[in-house]
C-alpha positions in Angstrom: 8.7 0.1 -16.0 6.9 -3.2 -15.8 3.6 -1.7 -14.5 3.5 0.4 -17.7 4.2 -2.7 -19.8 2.1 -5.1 -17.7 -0.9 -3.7 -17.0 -3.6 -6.5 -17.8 -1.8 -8.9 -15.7 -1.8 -6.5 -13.1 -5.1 -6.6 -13.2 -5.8 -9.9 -13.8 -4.3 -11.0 -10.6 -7.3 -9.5 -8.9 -9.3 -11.5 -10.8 -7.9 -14.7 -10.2 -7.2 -13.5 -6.7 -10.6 -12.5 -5.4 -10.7 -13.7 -1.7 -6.4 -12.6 -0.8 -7.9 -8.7 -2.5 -10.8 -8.8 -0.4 -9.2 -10.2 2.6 -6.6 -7.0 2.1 -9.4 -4.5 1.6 -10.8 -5.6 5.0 -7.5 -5.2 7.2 -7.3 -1.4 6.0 -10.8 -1.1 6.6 -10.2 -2.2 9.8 -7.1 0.0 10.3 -9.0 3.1 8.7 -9.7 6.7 10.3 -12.6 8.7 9.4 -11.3 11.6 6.9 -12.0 13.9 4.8 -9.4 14.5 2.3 -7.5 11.6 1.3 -5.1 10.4 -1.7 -3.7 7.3 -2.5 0.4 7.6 -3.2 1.1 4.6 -6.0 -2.9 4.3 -6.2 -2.1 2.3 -9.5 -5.4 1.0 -11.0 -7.2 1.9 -8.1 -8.0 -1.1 -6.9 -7.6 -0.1 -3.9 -8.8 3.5 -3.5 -11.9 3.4 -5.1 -13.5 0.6 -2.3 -12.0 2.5 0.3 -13.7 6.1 -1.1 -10.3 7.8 -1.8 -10.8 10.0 -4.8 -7.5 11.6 -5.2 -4.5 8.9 -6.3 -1.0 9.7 -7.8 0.9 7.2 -9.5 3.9 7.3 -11.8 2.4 4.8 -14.4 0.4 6.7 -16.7 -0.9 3.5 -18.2 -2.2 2.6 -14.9 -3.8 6.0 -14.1 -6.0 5.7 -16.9 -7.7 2.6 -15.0 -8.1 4.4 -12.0 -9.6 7.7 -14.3 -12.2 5.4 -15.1 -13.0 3.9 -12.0 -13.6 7.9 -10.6 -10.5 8.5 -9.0 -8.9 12.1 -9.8 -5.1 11.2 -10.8 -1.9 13.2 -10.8 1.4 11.4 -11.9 4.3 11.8 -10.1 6.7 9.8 -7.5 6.4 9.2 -3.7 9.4 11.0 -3.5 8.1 14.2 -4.1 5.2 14.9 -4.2 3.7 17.7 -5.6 1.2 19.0 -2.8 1.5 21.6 -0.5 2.1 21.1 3.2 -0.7 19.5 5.8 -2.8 19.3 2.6 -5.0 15.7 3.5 -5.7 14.0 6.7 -5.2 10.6 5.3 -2.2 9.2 3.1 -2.9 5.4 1.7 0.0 3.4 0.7 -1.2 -0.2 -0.4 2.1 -2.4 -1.6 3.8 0.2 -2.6 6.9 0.5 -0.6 8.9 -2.3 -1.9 8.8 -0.1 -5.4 10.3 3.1 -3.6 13.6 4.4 -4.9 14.2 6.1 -1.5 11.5 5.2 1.1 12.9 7.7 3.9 12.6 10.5 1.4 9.3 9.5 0.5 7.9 9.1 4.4 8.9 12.6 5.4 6.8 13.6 2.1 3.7 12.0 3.4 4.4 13.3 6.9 4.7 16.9 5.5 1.7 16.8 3.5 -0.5 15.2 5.9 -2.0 17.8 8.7 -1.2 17.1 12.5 -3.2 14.0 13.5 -3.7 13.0 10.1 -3.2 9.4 9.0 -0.4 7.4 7.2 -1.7 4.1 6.3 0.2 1.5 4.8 -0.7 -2.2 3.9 2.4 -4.7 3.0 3.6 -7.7 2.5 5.9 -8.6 5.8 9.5 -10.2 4.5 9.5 -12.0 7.3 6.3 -13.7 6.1 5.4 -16.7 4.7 4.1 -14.7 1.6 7.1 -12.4 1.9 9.6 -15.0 1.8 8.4 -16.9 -1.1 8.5 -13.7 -3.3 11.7 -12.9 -1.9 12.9 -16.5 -3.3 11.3 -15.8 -6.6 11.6 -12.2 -7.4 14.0 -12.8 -10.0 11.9 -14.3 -12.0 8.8 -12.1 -11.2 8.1 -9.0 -13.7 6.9 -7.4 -10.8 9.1 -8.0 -8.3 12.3 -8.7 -9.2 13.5 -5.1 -8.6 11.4 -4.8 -4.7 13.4 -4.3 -1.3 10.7 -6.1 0.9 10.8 -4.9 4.2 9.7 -6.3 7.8 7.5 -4.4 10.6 10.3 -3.6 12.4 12.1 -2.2 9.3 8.6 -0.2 8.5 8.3 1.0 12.2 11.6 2.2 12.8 11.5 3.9 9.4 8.3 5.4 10.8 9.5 6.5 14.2 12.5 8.1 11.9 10.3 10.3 9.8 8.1 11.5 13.1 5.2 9.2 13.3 4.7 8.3 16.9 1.3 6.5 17.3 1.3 3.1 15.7 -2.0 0.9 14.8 -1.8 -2.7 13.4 -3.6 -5.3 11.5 -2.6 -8.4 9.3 -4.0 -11.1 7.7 -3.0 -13.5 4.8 -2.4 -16.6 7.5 -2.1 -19.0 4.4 -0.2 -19.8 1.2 -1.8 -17.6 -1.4 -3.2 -20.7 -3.5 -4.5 -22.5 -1.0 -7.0 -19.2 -0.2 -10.4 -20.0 -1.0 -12.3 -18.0 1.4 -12.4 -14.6 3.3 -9.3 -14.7 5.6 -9.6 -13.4 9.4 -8.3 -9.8 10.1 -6.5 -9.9 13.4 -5.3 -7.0 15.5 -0.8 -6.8 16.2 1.0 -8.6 13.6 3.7 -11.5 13.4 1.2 -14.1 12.0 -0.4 -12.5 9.0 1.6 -11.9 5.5 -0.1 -9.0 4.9 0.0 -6.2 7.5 -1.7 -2.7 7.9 0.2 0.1 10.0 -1.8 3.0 10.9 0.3 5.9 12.1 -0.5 8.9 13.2 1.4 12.4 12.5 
């Protein structure tokens, strides 16, 4: 898989990428509940997990899991699809760009639904295919190591996927309002989406 195989580049687009990472980071902020037990499902390097103090991350890249081990994260490999925790076990599941990679992303939201406890938290950050961002990688996916096997999906496709798997209570955020080169700076985080590439969905179990 290419995140086995590519795993410097990987991480080199966070380097070269600096203000769309940190303009990411700061719509889950936004978008995140207080908690006490969370895990990252496809935490990869940990970009991600570690900023947002989630300590627990599950990935099925061992090559990538070794990054996040040294950035402090406890890892346990395995797929969204099952995963390998008992039921209502954490009050906060994190997905960051991770479901355009899922072999079956219905199976893999009633996972996170039955390990989360009632009230917990399912948040997800993504890039919208309706996007300007979404529809550009859309055009060159083919050609992307990354993403030339992804199913992007809109909000609407998220949200009905989420009302499907018994989420009810929906919380948004976006940002990423430009073409990706052209970011220089911090980008705005605005409540709702439509406008923003990259959108948060809190929902709540």
């Amino acid at each position: 898989m290419p995140f086995e195989r590519y795993t410097a580049r990987y991480e080199k687009w966070f380097e070269d990428n600096v203000p769309v990472y940190s303009s990411e980071l700061d719509a889950l902020r936004v978008n995140m509940p207080s908690f006490s037990r969370g895990i990252e499902v496809g935490v990869g390097s940990g970009r991600f997990a570690a900023p947002l103090n989630i300590y627990l991350g599950m990935d099925p890249a061992s090559s990538m899991l070794d990054i996040s081990r040294k950035r402090g994260i406890e890892v346990v490999r395995g797929v969204a699809e099952k995963l390998p925790f008992a039921d209502s076990s954490f009050d906060l599941v994190l997905m960051v760009t991770t479901i355009c990679f899922l072999d079956d992303i219905a199976s893999a939201f009633r996972e996170v639904n039955r390990i989360l406890m009632p009230g917990g938290s399912f948040v997800m950050g993504f890039i919208d295919k309706n996007s300007p961002v979404g529809r550009s990688y859309q055009e060159k996916k083919a050609n992307n190591i990354f993403y030339n096997l992804a199913t992007f999906y809109s909000v609407e496709d998220a949200v009905s996927l989420l009302n499907a798997s018994g989420f009810d209570d929906l919380f948004f955020t976006q940002t990423i309002f430009r073409d990706l080169k052209g970011i220089k700076d911090l980008e705005p985080v605005l409540h709702c989406h439509g406008q923003g590439s990259f959108v948060v969905i809190r929902a709540v179990k």
